[in-house]
N, C-alpha and C positions, 0 to 999 in steps of 0.2 A: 240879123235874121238867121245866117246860116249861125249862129251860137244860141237862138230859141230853138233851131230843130236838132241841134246838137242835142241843148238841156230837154228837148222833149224827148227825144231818142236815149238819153242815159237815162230818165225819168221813167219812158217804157220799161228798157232792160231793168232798171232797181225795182217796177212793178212789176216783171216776169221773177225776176230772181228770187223777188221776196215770194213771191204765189210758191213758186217752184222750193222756197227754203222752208214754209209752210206747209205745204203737200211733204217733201220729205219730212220734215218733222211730226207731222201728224202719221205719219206710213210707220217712221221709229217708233214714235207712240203704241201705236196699235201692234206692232212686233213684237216692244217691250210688258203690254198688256196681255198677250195673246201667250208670251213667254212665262208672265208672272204667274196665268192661270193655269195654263200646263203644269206647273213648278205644283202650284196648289190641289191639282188633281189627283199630280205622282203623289206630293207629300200625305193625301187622305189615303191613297189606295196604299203606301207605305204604314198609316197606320194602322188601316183594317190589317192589313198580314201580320205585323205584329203582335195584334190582340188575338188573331186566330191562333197563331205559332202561340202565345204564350199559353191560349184555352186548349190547344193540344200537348203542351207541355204537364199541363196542369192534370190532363184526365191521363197520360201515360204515369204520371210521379202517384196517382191517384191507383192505378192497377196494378203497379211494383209494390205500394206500399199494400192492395187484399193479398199478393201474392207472399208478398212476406212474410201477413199475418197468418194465411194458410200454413205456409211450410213453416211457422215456430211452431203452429198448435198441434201438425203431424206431429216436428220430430218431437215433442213431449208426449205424444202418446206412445208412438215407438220406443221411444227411452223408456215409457211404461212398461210398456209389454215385456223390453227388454229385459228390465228389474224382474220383473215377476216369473221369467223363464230362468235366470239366474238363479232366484228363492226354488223352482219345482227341481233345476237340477241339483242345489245341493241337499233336496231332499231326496230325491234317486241315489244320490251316492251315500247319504246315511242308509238308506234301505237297502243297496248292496253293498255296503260293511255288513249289516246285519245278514243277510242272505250268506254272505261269504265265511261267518262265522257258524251259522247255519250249518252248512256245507262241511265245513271242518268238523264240526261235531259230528255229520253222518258218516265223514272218513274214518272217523275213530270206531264208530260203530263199528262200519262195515267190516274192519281190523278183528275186531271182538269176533264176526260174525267166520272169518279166517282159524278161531281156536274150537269154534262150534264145529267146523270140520275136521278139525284135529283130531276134539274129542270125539269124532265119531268113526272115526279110524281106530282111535283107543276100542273104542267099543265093539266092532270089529273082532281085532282083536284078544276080546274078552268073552267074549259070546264064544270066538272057537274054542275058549280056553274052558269052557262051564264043563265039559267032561272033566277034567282033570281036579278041579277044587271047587264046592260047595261055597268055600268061605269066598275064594277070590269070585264069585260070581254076585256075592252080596256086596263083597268092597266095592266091587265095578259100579252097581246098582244103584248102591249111596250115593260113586261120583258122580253116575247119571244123573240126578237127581238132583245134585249140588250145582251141575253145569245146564239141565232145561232149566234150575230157577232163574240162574244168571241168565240163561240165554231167552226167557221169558220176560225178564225185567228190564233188557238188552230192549227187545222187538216194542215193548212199552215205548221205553225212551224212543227208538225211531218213531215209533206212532205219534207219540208227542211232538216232536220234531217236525215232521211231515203235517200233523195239524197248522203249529206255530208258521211254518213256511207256507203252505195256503195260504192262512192268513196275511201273510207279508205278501206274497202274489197278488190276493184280492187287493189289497190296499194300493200296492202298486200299478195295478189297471185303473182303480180311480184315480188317482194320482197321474197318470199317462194321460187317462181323458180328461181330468183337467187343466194338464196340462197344455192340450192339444187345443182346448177354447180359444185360446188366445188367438193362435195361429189360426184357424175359420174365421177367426172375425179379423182378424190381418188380410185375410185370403177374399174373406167377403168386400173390405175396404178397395183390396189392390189386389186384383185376382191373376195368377200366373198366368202366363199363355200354354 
């Protein structure tokens, strides 16, 4: 008898032990459940960031490359511009070569215009001298005559010259203003402060 309540009494305890090895096993269950879907919640919200991170990666590679395309299609119009201010200045500096040879020719003039006072000193002179000789009062008269044509043909030439040179000025005012387009509409594009 006392080995029936023995074997009922182990028989209790393996029926608590196993409840109690079932309750914890089902408690780890549900831990291991509860862990797994954690795991599964982290691993979706890990992959929404990813898709976001790469849909932000996407629209920043997306506004580097309009930036890009803006600043190549600037700088070839600036390299435009540029060429075409390099073409107006070396046409300012064939206009002053011409100018400068201009110039040189009215130095020579104005040299000439240095004998026209010479000769008029001569004449001077000759004039005080018309008491004294009839004849040397005609030789003078000739030179005079010799020296207004040159000095008439002389004041031509600068007349000519001083037209020709206008004309090079005029051209060069248009040429200045168009050359200055560029720059207003550089200035218009990207206005200075």
């Amino acid at each position: 008898m006392a080995g029936e309540e023995a074997g009922g009494r182990n028989g209790a305890d393996d029926t608590v032990l196993q409840q109690q090895y079932l309750r914890a096993l089902s408690s780890f269950e549900g831990i291991v459940l509860s862990q797994i879907d954690v795991k599964n919640k982290l691993g979706d919200r890990l992959n929404y960031s990813i898709r976001a991170g790469l849909i932000i990666l996407f629209v920043i590679a997306f506004s580097i490359l309009v930036l890009l395309l803006t600043l190549s299609s600037q700088i070839n119009r600036i390299s435009g511009v540029v060429a075409a201010m390099n073409q107006h200045f070396a046409a300012v500096s064939q206009r002053m070569d011409a100018i400068a040879a201009n110039m040189a020719s009215m130095e020579v003039q104005v040299a000439q215009l240095e004998s026209i006072g010479g000769n008029t000193t001569v004449m001077q002179d000759e004039i005080a001298g018309i008491a004294e000789s009839a004849e040397r009062i005609e030789e003078s008269v000739a030179d005079i005559g010799v020296q207004m044509t040159g000095s008439r043909l002389n004041v031509e030439g600068i007349a000519v010259t001083m037209g020709a040179m206008n004309i090079e000025v005029q051209a060069m005012n248009a040429d200045m203003h168009r050359m200055a387009k560029p720059a207003r509409t550089l200035n218009g594009m990207i206005p200075f402060p």
